[in-house]
N, C-alpha and C positions, 0 to 999 in steps of 0.2 A: 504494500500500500504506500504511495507515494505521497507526497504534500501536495500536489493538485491532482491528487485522483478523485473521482466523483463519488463523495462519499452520502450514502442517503441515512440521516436518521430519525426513524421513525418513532415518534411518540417527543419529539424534542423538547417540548413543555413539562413534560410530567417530571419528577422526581427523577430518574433511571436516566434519560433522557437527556435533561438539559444539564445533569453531570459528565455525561459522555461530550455535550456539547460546548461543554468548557472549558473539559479536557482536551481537545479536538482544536479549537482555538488556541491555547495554551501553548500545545506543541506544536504548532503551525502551521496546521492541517489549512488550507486555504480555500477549498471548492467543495464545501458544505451545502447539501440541498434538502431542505427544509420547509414543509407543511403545518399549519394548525389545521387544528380538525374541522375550522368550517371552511377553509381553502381545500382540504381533501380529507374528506369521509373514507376511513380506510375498510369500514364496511362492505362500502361498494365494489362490487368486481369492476362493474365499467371502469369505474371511475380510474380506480390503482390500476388496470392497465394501460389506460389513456396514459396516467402521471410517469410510468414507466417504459414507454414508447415513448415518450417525448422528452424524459429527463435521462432517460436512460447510465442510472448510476452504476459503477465496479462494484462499490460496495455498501452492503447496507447491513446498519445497527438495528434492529428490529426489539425495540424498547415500548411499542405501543401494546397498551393493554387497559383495559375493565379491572379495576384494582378495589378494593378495599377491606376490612376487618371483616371478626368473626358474624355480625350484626347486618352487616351489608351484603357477606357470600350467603348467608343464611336466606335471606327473603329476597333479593333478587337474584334465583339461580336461574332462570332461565336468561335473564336479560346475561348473567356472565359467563354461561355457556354457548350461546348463540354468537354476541358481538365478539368474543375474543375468538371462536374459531373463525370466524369470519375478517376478522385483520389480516391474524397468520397468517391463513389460507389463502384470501388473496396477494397477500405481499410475497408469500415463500413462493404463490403460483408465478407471479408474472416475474419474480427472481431469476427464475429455470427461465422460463419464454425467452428476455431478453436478453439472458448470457451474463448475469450477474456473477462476478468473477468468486466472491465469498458472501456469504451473510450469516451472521453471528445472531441466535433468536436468543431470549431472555426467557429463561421462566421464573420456577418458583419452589421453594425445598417441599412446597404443601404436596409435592406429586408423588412422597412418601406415604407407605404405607403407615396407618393413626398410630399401631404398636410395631413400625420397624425397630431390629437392634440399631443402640447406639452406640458411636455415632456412626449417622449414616451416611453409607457408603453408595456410590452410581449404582451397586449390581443390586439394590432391594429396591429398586424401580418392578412394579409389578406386582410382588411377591406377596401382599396382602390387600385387604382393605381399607380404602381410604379415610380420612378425620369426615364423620357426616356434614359438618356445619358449611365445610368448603371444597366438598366435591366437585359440583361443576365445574369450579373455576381448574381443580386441580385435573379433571379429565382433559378439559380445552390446552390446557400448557403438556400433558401428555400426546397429546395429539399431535402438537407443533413438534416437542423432538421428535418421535415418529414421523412425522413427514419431515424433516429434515433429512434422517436418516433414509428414509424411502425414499427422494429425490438425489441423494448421493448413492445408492445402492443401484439405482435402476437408470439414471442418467450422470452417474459421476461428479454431481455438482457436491463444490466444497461449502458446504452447508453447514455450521456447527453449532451449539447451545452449551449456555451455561445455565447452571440453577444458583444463583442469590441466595444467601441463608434472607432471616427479616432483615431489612433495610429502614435507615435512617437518614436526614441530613436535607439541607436548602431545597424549598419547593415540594415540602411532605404536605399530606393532608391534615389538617385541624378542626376537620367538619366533625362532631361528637358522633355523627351517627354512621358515618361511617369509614372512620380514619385505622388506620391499627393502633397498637396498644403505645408503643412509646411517644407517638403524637400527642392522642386523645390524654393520655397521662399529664404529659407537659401544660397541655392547655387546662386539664382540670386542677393541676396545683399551681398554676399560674394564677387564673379566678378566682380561686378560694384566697389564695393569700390575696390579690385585691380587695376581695371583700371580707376581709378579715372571717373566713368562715371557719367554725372548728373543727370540718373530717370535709375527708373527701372518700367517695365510694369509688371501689374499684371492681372490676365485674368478675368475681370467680372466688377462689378462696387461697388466690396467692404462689398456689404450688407448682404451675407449670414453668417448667425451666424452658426460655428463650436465648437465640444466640442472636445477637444485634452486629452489622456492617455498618459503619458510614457508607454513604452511597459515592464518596469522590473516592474512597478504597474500591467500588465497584466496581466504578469508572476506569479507572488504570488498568482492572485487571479486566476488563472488557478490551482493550486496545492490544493488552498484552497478548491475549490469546489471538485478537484479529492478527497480529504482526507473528505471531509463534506457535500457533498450535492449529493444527489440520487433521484429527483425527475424527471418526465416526463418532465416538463415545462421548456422550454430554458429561462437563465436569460442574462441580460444585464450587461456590465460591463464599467459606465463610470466613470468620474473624478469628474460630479454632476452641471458644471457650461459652458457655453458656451461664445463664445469672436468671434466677426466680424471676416471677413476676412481679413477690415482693420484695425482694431486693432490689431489683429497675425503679419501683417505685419508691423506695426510702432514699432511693441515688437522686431519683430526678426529684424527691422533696427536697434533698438539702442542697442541690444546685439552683433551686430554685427561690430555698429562702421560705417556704409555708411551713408554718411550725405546728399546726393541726393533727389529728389525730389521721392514719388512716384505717378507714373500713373496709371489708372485703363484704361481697355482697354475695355467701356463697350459692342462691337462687339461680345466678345466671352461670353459662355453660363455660366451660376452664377452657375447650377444644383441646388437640393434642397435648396428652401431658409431658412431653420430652421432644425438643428436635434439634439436634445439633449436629452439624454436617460434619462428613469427613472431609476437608479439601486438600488431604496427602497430595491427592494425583496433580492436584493446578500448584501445590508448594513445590513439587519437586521437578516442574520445568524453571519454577525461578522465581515465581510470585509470590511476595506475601503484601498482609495487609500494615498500614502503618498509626492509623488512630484507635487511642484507645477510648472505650463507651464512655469515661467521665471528661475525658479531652473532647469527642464529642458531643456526648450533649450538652455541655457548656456551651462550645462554640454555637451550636444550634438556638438554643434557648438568647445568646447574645445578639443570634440575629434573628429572632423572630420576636421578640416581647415588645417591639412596637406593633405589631401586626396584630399579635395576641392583645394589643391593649385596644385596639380599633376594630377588633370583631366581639368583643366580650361583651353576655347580654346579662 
């Protein structure tokens, strides 16, 4: 991949996204081609074929996705099983059509099995039962490496994926109802200590262990692999160590400054109790991650608490 080669990324607004597209400027990447979603609905077949018949890029980051928490996969599963295989599908199609030199698709560690062993490893793809709350979502990013894989198997296209452990950093959601959990966290002990409140609820009973990326850690190792790694086999990309859900939450209280009480609200569903990627295979071409969860979420929280002060109701 060259500095003016024709790089397309899709989803460049979202979180995943416009950290690739930072990254991408940064290093001086030059002939960056880029969509919002009411300039091109990546839904559309027409449409993503027209865009790639006529923009006709080498290469594409394929970062667009239907995203959110355990509360948002839950009650819109059809809407994120529908639209997401419908991105992929179109984008990975007209990739192969146009002679797309590589494209790198992004999923998600949720395409584990609820009780795979830990941590997990590429080869327990398959091997059991999905988490219920966010099946669809995790069937549709199943799907994607699959046809990655089926379009390099059956037409030789260098087609590859990584899976993201959860993700963090500039341009996350903060919507309550359907952001993931170290967002939604951030913003309800930001409010509370605004309004001087004395607990904040959190949704479960504390015990699920999560493993958090910065998403600019993502970022690098999405280029890394564009620039280094050409294999069939989708790799994982996490941060290597996982932390409760109550521990994230006492982390991001005292970065925050809300000295309240917190409650766990054990009514609502925990989802997966354990996920923590193995990322041996992506450490041992040469990548590792470089922030750590209290470096970032500080940096995070430093640059959102104006934002957070201007949507608080």
């Amino acid at each position: 991949m060259e500095k003016n080669s024709r790089i397309f990324i899709a989803g460049h607004r979202g979180m995943v996204g416009s950290a690739i597209h930072r990254l991408l400027l940064a290093e001086g990447f030059t002939n960056l081609i880029l969509r919002t979603s009411s300039e091109l609905d990546l839904r559309n077949q027409q449409a993503v074929s027209d865009f790639f018949e006529t923009e006709k890029p080498e290469y594409v980051f394929l970062a667009a996705a239907k995203v959110g928490g355990i509360q948002a996969n839950n009650i819109y599963r059809a809407d994120f099983l529908f639209d997401n295989l419908a991105i992929q599908n179109n984008i990975i199609h007209s990739s192969w059509r146009t002679g797309v030199k590589k494209l790198l698709f992004l999923g998600s560690s949720c395409i584990y099995p609820k009780m795979a062993p830990q941590p997990l490893k590429e080869e327990y793809l398959l091997s059991g039962l999905l988490e219920p709350t966010n099946e669809p979502y995790a069937i549709a990013k199943i799907a994607g490496i699959k046809l990655c894989e089926s379009f390099r198997r059956q037409y030789g296209c260098n087609f590859i994926s990584a899976m993201p452990t959860n993700l963090y950093g500039p341009n996350d959601n903060y919507d309550l109802n359907n952001s993931h959990v170290l967002p939604a966290l951030l913003r309800k002990m930001h409010e509370a200590k605004q309004k001087n409140s004395p607990s904040v609820s959190i949704w479960g009973t504390g015990s699920p262990m999560r493993e958090f990326l910065h998403v600019d850690d993502l970022a690098k190792a999405c280029l890394f692999l564009m620039l280094n790694y050409s294999e069939e086999l989708f790799v994982n990309v996490g941060f290597g160590s996982d932390v409760s859900i109550k521990a994230l939450a006492e982390l991001i209280k005292e970065v925050v400054g809300f000295e309240g009480v917190l409650e766990f609200d054990h009514s609502k569903p925990d989802g997966t109790p354990k996920k923590l990627m193995d990322s041996s295979r992506l450490l041992s071409y040469g990548w590792k991650p470089e922030i750590d969860l209290r470096q970032g979420i500080s940096s995070v929280y430093a640059e959102v608490k104006t934002i957070l002060d201007q949507t608080a109701v």
